[in-house]
Backbone as CSV, one residue per row, in Angstrom:
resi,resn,N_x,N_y,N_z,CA_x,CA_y,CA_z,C_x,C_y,C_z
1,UNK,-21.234,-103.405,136.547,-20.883,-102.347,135.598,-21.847,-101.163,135.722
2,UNK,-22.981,-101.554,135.638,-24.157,-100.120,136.011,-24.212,-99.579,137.222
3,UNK,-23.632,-100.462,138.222,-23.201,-99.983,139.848,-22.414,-98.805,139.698
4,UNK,-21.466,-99.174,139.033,-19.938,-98.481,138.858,-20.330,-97.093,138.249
5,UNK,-20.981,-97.380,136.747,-21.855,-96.247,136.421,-22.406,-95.213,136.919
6,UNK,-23.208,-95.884,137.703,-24.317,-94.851,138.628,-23.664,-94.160,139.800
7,UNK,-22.519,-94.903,140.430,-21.764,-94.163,141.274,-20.701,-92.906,140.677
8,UNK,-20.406,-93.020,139.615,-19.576,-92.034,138.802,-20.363,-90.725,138.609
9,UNK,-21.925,-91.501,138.106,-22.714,-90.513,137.811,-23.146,-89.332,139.018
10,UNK,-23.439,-90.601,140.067,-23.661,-89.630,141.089,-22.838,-88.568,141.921
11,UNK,-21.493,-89.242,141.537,-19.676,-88.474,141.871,-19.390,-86.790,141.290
12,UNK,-20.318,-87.233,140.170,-19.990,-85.969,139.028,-21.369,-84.937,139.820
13,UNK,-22.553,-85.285,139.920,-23.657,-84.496,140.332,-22.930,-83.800,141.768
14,UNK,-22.593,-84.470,142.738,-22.103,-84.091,143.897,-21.473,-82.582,143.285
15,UNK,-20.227,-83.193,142.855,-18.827,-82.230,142.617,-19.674,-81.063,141.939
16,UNK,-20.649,-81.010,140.398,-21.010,-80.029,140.125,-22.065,-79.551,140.946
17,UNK,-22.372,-79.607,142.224,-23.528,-78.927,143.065,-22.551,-78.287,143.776
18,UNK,-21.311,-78.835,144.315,-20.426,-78.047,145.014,-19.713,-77.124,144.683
19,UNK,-19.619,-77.473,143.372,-18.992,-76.110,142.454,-19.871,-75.064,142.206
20,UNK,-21.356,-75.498,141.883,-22.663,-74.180,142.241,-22.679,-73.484,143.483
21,UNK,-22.403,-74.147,144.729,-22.186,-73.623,145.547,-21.119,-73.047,145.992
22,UNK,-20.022,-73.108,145.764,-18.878,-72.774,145.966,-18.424,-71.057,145.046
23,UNK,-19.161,-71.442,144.269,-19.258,-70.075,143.188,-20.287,-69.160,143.576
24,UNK,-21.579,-69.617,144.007,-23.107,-68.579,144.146,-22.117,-68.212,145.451
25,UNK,-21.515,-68.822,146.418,-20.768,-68.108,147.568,-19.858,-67.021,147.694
26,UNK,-18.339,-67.334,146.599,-17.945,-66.179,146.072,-18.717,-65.164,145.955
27,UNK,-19.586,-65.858,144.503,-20.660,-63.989,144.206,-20.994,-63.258,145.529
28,UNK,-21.660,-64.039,146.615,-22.063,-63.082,147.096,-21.743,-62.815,148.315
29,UNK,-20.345,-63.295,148.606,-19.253,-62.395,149.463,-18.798,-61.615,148.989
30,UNK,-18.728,-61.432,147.553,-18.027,-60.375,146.835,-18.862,-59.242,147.083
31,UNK,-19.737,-59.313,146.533,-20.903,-58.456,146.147,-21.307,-57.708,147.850
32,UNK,-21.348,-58.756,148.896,-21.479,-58.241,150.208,-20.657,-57.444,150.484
33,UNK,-19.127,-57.689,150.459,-17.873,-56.957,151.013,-17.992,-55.847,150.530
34,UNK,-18.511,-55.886,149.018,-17.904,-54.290,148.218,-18.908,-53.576,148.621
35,UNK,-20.742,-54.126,148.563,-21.697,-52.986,148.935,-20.969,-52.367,150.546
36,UNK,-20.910,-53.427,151.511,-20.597,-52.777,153.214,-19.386,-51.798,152.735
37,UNK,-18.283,-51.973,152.415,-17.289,-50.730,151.924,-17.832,-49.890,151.329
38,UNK,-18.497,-49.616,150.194,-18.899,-48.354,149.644,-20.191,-47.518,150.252
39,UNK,-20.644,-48.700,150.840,-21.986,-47.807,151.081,-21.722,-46.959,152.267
40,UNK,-20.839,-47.689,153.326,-20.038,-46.517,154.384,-19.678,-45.050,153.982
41,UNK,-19.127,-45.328,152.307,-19.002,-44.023,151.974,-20.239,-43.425,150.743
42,UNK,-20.756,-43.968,150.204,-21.870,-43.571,149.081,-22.980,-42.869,150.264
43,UNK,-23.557,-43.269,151.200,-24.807,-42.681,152.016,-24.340,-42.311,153.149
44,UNK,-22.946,-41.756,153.228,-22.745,-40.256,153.724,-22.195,-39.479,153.261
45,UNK,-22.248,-39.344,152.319,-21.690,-38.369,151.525,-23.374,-37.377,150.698
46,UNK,-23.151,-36.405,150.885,-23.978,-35.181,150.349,-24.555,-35.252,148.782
47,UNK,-23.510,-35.912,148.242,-23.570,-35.676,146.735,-24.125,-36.722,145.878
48,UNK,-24.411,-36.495,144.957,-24.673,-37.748,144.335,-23.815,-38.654,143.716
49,UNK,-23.779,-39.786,144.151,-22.607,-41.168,144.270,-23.236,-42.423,143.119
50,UNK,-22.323,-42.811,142.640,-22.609,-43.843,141.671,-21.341,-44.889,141.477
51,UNK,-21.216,-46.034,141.686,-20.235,-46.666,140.955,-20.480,-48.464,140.299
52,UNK,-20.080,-48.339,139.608,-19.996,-50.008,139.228,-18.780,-50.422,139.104
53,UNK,-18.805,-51.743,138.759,-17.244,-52.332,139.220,-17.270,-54.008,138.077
54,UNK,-16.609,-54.094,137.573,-16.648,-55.331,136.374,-15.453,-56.192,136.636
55,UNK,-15.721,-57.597,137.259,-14.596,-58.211,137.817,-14.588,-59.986,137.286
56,UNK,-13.523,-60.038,136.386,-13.371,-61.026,134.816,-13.609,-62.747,136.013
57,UNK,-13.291,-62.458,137.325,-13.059,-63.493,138.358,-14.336,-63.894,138.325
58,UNK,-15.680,-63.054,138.556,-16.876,-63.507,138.960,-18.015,-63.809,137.854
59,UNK,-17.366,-62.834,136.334,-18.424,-62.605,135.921,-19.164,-61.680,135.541
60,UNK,-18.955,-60.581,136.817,-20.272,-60.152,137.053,-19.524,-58.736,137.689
61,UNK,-21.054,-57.662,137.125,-20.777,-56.418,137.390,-21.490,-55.647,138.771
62,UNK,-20.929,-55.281,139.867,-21.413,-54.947,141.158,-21.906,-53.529,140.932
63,UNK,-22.908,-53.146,141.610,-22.663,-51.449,141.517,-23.922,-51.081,142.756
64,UNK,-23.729,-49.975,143.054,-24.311,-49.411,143.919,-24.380,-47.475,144.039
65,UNK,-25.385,-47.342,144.570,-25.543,-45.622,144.259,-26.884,-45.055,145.503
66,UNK,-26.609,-44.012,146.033,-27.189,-43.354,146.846,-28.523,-42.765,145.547
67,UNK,-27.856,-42.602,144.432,-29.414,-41.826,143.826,-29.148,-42.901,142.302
68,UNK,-29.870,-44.057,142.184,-29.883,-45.045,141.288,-30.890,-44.666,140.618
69,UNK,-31.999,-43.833,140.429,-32.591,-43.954,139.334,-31.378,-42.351,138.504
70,UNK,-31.118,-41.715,139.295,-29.976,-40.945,138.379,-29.227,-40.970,137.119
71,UNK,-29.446,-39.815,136.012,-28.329,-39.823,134.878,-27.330,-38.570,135.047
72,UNK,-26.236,-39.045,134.926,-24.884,-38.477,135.063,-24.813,-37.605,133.776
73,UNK,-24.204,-36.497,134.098,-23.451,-35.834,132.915,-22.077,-36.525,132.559
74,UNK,-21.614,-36.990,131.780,-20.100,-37.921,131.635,-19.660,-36.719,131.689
75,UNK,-19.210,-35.484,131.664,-18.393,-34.463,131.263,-17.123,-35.087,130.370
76,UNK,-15.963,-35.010,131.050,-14.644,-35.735,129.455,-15.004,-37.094,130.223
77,UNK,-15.404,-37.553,130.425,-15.167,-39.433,130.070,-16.309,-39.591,129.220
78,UNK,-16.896,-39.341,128.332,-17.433,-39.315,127.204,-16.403,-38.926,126.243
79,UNK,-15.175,-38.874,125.959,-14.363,-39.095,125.239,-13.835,-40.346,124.783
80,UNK,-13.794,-41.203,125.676,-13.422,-42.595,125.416,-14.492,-43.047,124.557
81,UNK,-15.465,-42.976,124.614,-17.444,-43.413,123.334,-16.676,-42.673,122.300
82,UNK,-16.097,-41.213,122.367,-15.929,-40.970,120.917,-14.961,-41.640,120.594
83,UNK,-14.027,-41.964,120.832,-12.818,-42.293,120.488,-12.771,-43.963,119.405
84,UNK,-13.760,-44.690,121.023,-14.546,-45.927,120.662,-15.448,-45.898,119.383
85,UNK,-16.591,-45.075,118.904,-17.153,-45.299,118.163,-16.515,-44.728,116.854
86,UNK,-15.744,-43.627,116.992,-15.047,-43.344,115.521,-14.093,-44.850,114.505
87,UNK,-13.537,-45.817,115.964,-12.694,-46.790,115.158,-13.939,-47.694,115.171
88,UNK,-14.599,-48.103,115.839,-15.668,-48.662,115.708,-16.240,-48.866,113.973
89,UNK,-16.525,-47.143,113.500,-17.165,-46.941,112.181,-16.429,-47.279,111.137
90,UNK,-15.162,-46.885,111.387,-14.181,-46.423,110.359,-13.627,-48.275,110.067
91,UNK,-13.563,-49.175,111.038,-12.935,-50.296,110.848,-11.264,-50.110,110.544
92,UNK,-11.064,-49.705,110.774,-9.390,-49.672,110.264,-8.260,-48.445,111.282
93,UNK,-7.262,-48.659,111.159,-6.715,-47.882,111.825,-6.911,-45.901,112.062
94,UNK,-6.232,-45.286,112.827,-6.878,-43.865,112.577,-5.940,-43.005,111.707
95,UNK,-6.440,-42.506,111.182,-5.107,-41.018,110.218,-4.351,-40.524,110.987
96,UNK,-3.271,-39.987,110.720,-1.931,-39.110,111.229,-2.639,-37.874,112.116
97,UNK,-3.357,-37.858,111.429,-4.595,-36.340,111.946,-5.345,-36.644,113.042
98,UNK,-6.245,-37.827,112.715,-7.381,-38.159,113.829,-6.041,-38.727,115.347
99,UNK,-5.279,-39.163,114.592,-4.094,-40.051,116.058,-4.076,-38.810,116.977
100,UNK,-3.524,-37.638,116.264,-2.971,-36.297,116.777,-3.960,-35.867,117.661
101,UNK,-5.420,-35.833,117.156,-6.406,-35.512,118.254,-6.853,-36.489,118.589
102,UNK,-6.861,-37.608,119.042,-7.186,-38.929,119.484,-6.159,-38.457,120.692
103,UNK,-4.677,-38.750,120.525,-3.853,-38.559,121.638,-4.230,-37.449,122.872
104,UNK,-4.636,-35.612,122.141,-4.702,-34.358,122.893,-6.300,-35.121,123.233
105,UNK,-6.906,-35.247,123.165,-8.585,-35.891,123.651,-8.465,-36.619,125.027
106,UNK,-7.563,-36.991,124.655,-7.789,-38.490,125.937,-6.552,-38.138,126.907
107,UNK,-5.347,-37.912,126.384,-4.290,-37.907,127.349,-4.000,-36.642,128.073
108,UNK,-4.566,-35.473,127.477,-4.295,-34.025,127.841,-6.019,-33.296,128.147
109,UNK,-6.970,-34.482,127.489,-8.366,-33.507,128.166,-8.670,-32.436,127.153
110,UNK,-8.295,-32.186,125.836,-8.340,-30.909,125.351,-9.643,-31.220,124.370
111,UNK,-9.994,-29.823,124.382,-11.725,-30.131,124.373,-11.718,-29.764,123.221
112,UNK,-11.032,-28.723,122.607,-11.083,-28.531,121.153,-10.933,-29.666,120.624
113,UNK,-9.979,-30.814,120.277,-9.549,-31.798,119.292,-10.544,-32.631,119.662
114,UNK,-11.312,-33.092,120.864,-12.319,-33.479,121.099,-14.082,-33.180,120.502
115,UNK,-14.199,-31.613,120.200,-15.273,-31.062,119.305,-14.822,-31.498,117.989
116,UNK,-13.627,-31.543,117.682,-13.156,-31.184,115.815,-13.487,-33.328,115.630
117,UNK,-12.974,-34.330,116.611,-13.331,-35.505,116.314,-14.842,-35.323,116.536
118,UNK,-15.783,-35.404,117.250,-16.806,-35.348,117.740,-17.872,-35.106,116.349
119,UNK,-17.628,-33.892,115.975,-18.424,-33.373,114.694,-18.000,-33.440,113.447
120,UNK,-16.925,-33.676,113.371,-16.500,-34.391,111.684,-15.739,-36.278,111.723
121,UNK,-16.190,-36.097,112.595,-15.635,-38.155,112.228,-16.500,-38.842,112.657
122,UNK,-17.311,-38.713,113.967,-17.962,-39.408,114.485,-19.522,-39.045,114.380
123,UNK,-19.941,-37.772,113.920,-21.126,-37.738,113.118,-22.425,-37.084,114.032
124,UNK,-21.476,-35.810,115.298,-22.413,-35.689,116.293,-23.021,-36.278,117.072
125,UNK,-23.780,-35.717,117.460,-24.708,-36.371,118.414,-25.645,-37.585,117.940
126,UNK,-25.757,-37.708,116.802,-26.208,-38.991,116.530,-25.389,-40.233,115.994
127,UNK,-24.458,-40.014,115.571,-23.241,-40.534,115.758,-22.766,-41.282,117.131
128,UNK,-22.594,-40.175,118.295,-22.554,-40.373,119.502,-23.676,-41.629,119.817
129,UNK,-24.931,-41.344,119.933,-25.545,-42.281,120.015,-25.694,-43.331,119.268
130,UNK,-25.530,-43.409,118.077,-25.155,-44.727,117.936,-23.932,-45.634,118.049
131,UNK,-22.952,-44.869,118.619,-21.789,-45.595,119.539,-22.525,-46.301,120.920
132,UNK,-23.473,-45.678,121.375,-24.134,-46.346,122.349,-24.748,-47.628,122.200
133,UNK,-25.320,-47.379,121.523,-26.048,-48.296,120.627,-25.305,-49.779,120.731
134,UNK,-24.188,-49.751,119.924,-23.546,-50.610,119.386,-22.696,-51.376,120.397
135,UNK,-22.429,-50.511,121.580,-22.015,-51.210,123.105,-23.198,-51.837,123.653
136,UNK,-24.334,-51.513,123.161,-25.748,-51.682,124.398,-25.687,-51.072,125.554
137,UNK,-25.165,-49.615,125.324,-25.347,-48.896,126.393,-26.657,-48.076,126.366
138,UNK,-28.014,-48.823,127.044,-28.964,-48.528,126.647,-29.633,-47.005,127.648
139,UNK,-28.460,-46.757,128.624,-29.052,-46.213,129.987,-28.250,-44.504,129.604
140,UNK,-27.715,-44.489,128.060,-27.050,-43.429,127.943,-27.588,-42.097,126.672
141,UNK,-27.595,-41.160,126.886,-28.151,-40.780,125.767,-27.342,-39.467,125.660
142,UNK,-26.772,-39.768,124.082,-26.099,-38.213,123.437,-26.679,-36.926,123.429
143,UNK,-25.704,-35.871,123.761,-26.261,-34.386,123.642,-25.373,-33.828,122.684
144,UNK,-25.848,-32.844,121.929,-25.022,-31.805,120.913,-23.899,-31.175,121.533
145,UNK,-23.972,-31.115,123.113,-23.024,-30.905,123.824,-22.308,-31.815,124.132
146,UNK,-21.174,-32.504,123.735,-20.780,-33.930,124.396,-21.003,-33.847,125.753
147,UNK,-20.147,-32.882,126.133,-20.095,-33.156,127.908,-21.191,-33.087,128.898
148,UNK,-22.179,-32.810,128.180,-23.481,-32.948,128.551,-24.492,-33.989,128.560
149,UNK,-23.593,-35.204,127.839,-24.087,-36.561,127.723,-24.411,-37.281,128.700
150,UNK,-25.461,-37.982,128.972,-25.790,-38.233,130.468,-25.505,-40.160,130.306
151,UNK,-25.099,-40.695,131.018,-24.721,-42.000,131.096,-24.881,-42.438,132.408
152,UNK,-24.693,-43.662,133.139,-24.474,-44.277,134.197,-23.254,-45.437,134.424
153,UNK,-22.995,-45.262,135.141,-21.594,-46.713,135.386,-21.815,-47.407,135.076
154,UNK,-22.481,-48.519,134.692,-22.942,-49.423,134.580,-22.841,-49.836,132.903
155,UNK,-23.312,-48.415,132.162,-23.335,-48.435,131.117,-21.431,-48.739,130.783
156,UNK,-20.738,-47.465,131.290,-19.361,-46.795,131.499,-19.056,-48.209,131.361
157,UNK,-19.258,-49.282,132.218,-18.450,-50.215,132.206,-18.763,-51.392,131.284
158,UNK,-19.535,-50.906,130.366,-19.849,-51.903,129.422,-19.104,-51.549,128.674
159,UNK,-18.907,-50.348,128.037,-17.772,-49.543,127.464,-16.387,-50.627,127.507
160,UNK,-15.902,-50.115,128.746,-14.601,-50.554,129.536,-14.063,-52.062,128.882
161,UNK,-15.065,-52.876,129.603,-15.283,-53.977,128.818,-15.089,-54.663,127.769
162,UNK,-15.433,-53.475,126.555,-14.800,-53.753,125.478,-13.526,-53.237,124.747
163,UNK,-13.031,-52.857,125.594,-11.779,-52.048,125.626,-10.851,-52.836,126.424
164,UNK,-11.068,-53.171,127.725,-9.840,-54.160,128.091,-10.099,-55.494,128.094
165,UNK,-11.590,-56.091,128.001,-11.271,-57.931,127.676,-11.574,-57.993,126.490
166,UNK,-12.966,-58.556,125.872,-12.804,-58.230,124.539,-14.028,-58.139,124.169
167,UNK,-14.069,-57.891,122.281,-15.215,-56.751,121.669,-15.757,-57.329,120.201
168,UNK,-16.991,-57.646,120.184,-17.295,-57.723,119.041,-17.727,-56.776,118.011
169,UNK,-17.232,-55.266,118.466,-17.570,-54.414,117.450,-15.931,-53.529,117.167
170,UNK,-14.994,-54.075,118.571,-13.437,-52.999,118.304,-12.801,-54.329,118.059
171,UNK,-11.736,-53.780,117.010,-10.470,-54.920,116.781,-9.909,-55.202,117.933
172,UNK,-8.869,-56.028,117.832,-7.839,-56.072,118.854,-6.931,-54.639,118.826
173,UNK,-6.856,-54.317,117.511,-5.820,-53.067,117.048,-6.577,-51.578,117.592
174,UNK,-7.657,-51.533,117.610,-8.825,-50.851,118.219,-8.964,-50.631,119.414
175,UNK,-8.825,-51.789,120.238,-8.811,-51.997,121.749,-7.536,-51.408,121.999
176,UNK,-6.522,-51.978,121.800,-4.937,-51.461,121.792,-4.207,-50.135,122.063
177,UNK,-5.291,-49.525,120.492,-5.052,-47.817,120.918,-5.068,-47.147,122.035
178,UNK,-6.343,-47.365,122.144,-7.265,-46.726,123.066,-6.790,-47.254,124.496
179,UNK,-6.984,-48.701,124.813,-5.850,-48.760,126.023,-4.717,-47.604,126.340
180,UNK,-3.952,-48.111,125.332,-2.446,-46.936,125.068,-2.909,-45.702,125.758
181,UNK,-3.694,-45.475,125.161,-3.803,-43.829,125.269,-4.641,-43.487,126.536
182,UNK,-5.075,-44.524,127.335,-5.954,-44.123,128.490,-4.371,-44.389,129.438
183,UNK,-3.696,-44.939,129.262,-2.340,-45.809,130.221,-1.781,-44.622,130.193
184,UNK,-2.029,-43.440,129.729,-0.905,-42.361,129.712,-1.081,-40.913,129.700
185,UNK,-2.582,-40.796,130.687,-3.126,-39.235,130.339,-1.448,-38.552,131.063
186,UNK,-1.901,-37.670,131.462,-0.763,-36.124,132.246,-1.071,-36.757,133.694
187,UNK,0.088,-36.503,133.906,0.079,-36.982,135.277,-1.014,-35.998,136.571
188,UNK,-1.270,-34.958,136.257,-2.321,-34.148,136.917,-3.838,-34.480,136.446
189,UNK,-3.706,-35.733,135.723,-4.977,-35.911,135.562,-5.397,-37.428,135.881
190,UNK,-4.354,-38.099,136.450,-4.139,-39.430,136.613,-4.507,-39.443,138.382
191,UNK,-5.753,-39.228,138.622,-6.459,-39.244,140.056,-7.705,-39.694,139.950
192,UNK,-8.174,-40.279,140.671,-9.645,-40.885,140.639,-9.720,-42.810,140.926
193,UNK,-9.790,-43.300,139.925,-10.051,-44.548,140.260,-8.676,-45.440,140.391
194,UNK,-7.468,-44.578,139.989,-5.892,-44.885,140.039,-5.628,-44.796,141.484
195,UNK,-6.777,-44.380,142.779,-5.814,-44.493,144.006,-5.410,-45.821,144.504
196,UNK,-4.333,-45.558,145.013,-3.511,-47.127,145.923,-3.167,-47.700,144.656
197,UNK,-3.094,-47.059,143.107,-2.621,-48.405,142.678,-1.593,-48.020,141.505
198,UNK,-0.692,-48.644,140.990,0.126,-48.575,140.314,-0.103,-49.043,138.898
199,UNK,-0.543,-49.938,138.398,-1.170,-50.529,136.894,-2.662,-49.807,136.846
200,UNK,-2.676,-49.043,135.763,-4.630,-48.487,135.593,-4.089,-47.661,134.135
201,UNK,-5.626,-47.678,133.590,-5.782,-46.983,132.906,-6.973,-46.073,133.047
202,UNK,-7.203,-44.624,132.325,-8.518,-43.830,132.806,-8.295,-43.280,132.162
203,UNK,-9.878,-42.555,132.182,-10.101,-41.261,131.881,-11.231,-40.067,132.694
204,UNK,-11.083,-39.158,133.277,-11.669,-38.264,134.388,-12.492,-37.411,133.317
205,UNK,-13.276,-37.321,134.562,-14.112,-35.721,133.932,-14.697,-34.982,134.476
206,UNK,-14.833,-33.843,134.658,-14.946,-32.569,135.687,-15.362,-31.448,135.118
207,UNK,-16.686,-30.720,135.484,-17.218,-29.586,135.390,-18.311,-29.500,136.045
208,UNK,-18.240,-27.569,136.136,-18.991,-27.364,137.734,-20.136,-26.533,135.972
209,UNK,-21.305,-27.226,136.807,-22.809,-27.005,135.671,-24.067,-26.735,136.525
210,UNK,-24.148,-25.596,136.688,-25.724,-25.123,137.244,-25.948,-25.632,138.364
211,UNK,-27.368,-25.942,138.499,-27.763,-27.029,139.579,-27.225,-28.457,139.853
212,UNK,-25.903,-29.007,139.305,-25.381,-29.620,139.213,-24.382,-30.200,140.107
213,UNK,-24.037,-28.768,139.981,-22.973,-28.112,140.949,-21.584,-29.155,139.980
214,UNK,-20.713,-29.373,141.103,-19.178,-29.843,140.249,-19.727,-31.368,140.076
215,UNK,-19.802,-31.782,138.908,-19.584,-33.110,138.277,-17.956,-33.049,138.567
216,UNK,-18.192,-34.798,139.408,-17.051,-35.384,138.956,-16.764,-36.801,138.802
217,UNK,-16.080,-37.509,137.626,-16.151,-38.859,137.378,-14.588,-39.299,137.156
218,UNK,-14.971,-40.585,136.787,-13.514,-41.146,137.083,-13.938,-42.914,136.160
219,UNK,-13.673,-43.288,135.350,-13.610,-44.343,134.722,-12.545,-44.972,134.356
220,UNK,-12.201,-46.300,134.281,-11.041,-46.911,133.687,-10.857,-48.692,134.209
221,UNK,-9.554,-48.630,134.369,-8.934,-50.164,134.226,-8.177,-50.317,135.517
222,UNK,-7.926,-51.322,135.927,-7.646,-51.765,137.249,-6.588,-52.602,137.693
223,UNK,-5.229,-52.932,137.328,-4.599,-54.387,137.664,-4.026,-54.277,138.823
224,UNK,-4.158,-55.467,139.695,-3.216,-55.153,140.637,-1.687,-56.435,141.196
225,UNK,-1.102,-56.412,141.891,-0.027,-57.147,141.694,-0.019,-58.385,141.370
226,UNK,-0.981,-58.980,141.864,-0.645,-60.212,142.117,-1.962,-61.186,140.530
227,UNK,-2.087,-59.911,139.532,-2.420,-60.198,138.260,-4.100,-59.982,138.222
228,UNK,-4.784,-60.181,139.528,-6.537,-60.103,139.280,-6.386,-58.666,138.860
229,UNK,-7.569,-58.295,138.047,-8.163,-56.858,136.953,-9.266,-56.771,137.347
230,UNK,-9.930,-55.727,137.130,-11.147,-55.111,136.916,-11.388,-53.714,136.152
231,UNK,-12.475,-53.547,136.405,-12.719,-52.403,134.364,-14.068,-51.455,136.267
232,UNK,-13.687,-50.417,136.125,-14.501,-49.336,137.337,-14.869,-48.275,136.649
233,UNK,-16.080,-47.753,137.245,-16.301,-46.090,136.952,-17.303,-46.068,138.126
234,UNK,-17.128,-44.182,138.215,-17.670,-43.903,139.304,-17.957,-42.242,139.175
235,UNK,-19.581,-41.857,139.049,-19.811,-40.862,138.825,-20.153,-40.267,139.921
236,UNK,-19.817,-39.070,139.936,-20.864,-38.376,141.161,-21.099,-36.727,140.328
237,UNK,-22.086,-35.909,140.926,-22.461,-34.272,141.052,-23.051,-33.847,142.092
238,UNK,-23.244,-33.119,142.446,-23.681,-31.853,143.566,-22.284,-32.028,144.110
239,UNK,-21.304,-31.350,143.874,-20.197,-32.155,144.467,-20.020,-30.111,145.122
240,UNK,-19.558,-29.483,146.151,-19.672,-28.354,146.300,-18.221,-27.692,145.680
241,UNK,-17.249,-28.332,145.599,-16.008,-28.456,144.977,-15.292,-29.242,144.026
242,UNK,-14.839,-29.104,143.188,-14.118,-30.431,142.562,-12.988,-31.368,143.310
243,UNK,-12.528,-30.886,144.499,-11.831,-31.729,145.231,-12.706,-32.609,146.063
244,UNK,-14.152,-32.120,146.405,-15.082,-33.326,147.315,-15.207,-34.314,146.395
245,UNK,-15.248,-34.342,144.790,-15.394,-35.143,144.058,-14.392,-36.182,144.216
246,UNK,-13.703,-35.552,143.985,-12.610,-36.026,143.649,-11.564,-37.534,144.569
247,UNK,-12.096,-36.623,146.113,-12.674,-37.419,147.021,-13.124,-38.732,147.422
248,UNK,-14.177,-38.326,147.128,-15.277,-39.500,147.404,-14.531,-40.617,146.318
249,UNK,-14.403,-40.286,145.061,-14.227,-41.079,144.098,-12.786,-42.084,144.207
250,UNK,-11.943,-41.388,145.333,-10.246,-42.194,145.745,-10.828,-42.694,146.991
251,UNK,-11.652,-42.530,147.877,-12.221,-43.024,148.779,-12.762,-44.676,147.864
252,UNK,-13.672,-44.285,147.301,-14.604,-46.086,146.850,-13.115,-47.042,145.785
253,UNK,-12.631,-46.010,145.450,-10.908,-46.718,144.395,-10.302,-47.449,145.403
254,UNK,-9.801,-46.780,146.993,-9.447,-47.712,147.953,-9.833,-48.671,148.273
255,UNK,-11.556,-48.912,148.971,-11.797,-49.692,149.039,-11.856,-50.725,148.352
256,UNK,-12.446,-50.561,147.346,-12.788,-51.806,146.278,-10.977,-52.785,145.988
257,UNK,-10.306,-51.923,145.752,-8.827,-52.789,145.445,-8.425,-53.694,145.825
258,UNK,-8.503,-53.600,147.816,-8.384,-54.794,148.352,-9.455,-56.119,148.442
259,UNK,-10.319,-55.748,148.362,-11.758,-56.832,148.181,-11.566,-57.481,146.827
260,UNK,-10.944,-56.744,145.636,-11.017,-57.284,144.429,-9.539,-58.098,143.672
261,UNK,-8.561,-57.748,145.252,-7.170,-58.162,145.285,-6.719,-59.575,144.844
């Protein structure tokens, strides 16, 4: 009987060492495939490159960047934090009013209904930051200017995160919206981390700022046919155009799709 025992016991140790291994392997074919694809394109490219990548299969969030100690201006994908932290505060659904600029914010980019939520619902820039806060987006910090808010992917996709799997600070009804409303910007604005793919949700953001030159980003949601997801963002600036941005950013969307297929 303790024979029998000890062989069961030792049956089970086997199987769970092979399953440690079988998994630490995944991770880091994953993690291999996606750095060799992006970095082909992140360290030749001129500009400054950033992306992370959040994939529900592994766990675990990949990312890589030509200038990693770097903070990004979010330009409009710092709309989704407001959007997030206003239902966040409020706990409950949004007014007829806030929906109206909730919808022009996110689906059309319009920067006015974006200032008018920004400074009377969500409480400014400190407001803003404590939407950060409350994600543990510790790598991000609010400006009086939204679009001047500096963040990193990494953070972006902690965001994401709680928006398409799930959230201990947004409802389900919370998450929902905001999905909705990323699933359906204008179709001229539906470029960036949507290349090669048909199921996504996002939100872009673009402006040419000083020494900056053209910021351009690209954040959102990922499904692809055969049902695997992932939650992406991907910042870049010094960009000399908004189409090099724009670029680079459907360049690393390609790659990653099939690796994460």
């Amino acid at each position: 009987m303790k024979r029998s025992q000890h062989k069961r016991k030792f049956l089970f140790i086997i199987i769970a060492i092979l399953l440690i291994i079988l998994g630490v392997h995944h991770f880091t074919s994953t993690s291999a495939r996606l750095k060799s694809a992006w970095n082909k394109i992140i360290f030749t490219s001129n500009n400054n490159v950033s992306i992370a990548v959040y994939s529900p299969k592994t766990h675990q969030i990949y990312t890589s960047s030509n200038a990693p100690h770097h903070k990004f201006r979010t330009a409009s994908t710092v709309k989704v934090s407001i959007l997030a932290g206003i239902l966040a505060n409020q706990q409950g659904p949004l007014t007829s009013h806030e929906k109206s600029l909730a919808k022009k914010m996110i689906e059309q980019s319009d920067n006015d209904s974006t200032s008018e939520l920004f400074e009377n619902y969500l409480g400014g820039k400190n407001g803003l930051q404590q939407t950060f806060e409350k994600f543990g987006m510790t790598q991000s910090h609010a400006n009086s200017s939204w679009g001047l808010t500096v963040t990193t992917p990494k953070d972006q996709v902690k965001l994401l995160n709680n928006i398409f799997y799930k959230s201990k600070v947004l409802s389900d009804d919370d998450r929902s919206a905001i999905r909705a409303l990323m699933s359906n910007v204008e179709g001229d604005q539906a470029w960036g981390i949507s290349a090669s793919s048909d199921n996504f949700a996002l939100k872009n953001g673009w402006l040419n700022y000083g020494k900056s030159g053209w910021i351009v980003n690209s954040i959102g949601y990922v499904k692809n046919s055969n049902g695997t997801d992932y939650t992406i963002a991907v910042y870049t600036d010094k960009n000399q155009t908004m189409a090099a941005g724009q670029q680079v950013i459907e360049q690393l969307a390609r790659v990653t799709k099939p690796i994460l297929d």
